[in-house]
C-alpha positions as CSV (number, residue, x, y, z in Angstrom):
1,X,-277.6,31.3,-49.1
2,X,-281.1,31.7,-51.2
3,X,-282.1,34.6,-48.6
4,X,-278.7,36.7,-49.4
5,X,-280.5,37.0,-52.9
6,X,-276.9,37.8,-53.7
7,X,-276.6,39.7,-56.5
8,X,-273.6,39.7,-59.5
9,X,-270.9,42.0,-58.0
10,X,-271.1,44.3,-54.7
11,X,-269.5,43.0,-50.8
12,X,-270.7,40.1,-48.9
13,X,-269.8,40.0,-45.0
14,X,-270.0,36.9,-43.6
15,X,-270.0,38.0,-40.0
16,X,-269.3,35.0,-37.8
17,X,-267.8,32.9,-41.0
18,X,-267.2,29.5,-38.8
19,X,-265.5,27.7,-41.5
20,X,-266.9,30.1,-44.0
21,X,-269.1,27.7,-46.1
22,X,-272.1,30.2,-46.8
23,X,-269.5,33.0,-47.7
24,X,-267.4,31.0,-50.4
25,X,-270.0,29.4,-51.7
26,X,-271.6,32.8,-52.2
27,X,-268.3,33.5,-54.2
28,X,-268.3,30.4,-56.2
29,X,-271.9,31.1,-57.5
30,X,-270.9,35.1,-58.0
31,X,-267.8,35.2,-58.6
32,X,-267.1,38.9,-59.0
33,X,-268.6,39.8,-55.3
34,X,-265.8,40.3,-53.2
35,X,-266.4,38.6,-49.9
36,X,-265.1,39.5,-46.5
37,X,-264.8,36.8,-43.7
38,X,-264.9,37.6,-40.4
39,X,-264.2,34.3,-37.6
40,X,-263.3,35.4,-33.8
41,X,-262.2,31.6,-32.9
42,X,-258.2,31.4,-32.9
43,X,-258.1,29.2,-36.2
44,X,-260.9,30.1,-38.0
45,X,-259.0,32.1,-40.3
46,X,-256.7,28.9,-41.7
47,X,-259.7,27.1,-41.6
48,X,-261.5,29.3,-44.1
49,X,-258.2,29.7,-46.5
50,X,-257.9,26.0,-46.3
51,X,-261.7,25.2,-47.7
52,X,-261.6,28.5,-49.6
53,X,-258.1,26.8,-51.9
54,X,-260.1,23.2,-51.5
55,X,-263.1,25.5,-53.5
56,X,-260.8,27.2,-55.8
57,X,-262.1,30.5,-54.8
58,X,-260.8,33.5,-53.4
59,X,-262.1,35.8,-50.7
60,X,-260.9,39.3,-51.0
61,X,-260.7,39.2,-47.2
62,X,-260.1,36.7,-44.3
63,X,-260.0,38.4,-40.5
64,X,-259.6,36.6,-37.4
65,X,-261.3,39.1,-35.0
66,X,-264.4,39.5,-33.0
67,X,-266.9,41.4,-36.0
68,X,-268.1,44.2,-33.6
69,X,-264.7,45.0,-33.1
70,X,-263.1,44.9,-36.1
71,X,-266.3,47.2,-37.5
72,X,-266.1,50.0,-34.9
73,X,-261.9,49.8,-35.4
74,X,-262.8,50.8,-39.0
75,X,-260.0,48.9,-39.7
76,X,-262.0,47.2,-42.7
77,X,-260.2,47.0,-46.1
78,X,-261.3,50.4,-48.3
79,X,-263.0,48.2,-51.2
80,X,-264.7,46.2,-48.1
81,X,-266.6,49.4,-46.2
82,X,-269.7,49.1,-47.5
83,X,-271.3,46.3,-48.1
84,X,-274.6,45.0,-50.2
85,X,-275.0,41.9,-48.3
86,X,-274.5,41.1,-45.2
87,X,-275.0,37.1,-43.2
88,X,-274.8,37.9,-39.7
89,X,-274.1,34.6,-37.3
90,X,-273.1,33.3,-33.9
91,X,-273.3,37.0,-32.8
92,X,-274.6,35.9,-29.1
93,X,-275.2,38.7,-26.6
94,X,-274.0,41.5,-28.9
95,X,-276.5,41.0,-31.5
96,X,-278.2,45.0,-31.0
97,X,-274.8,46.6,-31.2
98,X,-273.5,44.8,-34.1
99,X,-276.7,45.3,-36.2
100,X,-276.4,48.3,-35.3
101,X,-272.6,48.5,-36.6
102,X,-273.4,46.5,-39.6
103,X,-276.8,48.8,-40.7
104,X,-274.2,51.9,-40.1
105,X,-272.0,50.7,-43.0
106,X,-274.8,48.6,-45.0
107,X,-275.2,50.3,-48.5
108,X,-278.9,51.8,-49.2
109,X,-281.2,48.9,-49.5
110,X,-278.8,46.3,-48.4
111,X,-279.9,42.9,-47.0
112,X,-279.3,41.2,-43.7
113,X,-279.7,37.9,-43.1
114,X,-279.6,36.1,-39.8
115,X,-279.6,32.6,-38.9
116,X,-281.1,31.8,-35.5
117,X,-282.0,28.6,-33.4
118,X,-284.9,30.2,-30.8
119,X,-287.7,32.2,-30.8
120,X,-286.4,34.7,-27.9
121,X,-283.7,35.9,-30.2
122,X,-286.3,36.2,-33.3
123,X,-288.4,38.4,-30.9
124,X,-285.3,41.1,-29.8
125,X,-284.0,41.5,-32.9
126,X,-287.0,41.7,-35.4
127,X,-288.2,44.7,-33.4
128,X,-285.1,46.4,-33.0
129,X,-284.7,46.2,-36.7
130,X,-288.5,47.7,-37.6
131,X,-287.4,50.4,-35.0
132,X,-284.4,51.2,-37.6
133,X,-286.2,51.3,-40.8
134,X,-285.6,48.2,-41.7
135,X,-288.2,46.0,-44.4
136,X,-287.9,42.6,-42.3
137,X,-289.1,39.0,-43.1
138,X,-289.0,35.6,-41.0
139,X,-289.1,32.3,-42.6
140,X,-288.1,28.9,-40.9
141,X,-286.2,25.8,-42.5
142,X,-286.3,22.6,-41.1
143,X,-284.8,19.2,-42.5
144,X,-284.9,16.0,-41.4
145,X,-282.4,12.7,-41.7
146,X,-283.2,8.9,-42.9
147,X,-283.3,6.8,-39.7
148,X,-283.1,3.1,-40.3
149,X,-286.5,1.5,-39.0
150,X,-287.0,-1.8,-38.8
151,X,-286.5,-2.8,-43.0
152,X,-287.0,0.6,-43.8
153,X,-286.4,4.4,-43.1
154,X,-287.9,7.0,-41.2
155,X,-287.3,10.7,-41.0
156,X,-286.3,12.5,-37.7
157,X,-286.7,16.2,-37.9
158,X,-283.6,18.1,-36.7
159,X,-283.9,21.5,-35.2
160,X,-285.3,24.1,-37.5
161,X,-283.6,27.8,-38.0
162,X,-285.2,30.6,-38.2
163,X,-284.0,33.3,-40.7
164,X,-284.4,36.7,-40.1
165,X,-283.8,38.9,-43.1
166,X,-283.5,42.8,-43.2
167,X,-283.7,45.3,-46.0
168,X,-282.5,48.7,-45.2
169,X,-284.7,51.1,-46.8
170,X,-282.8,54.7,-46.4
C-alpha cells in the first residue's frame, strides 16, 4: 500500500482485487480517489462489496472479469480510463500483455506496483518494463510470526514478496 504512494484524488486499479483489501484501504486513507476493482473468480465481486460496506467505503467500481479483458473491451467506466495508480496482482501467464494494457491507459507518470512471490517473474517483467520507458524499482518484504518455543517465542520467517514498482515516464 506504501509503494502506491497514493496520492489525494486520481484512479486506483486494483487489478486482481482478491477480496480487495489493498484497494479499499487505499480508499479509506484517500478518500476522494476513486478506485476500480477488478476480481476474475466467480464471487469476488460480493466479496469485495461485502468488506467494502464492513469498511464504510465506497469503490466507484466493482468488475467481476478477467482485467486483460475487460481493458482491451474498453468497456471501463469513462471517469475510470485513465488511471494514476495502478496494483497489478495474480496476473499469472498474462503478465506482458496486461502491463502492456495497463501502461496503454496509465496517465503520464503513473505508478505500477506489483506484488510477486519468485525471482523468475521479477526477472521477465523488470526488463520488459525498462524496454517501455518505464523508471522501475524492486524492494522485498518479509515478516515473520511468534512460534511458541519451549517457555518462550521464536520467529519463523514466512515467504518474502517482492515488489516491483513502475513509473511511466512519457
Amino acid at each position: 500500500l506504501a509503494d502506491l504512494d497514493l496520492p489525494e484524488e486520481g484512479v486506483l486499479w486494483d487489478l486482481g482485487a482478491g477480496v480487495g483489501s489493498v484497494g479499499l484501504e487505499a480508499i479509506r486513507l484517500r478518500p476522494k480517489l476513486k478506485l476500480l476493482a477488478v476480481e476474475k473468480r466467480t464471487g469476488g465481486a460480493e466479496i469485495i462489496k461485502t468488506n467494502a460496506k464492513n469498511l464504510k467505503v465506497n469503490p466507484t467500481a466493482i468488475i467481476e472479469e478477467e482485467a486483460l479483458k475487460l481493458i482491451k473491451s474498453n468497456n471501463i467506466p469513462p471517469s475510470l480510463k485513465e488511471p494514476n495508480r495502478v496494483l497489478v496482482g495474480g496476473c499469472g501467464k498474462d503478465r506482458i500483455a496486461l502491463l502492456n494494457a495497463v501502461l496503454e491507459k496509465l496517465s503520464p507518470k503513473g505508478l505500477i506496483v506489483i506484488p510477486l512471490a519468485n525471482f523468475e517473474a521479477l526477472a521477465h517483467l523488470r526488463p520488459h518494463l525498462e524496454e517501455l520507458g518505464c523508471s522501475v524499482s524492486v524492494s522485498q518484504h518479509q515478516s515473520w510470526r511468534g512460534t511458541p518455543l519451549s517457555q518462550g517465542t521464536r520467529f519463523s520467517p514466512m515467504n518474502p514478496v517482492l515488489i516491483l514498482k513502475a513509473i511511466k515516464n512519457n
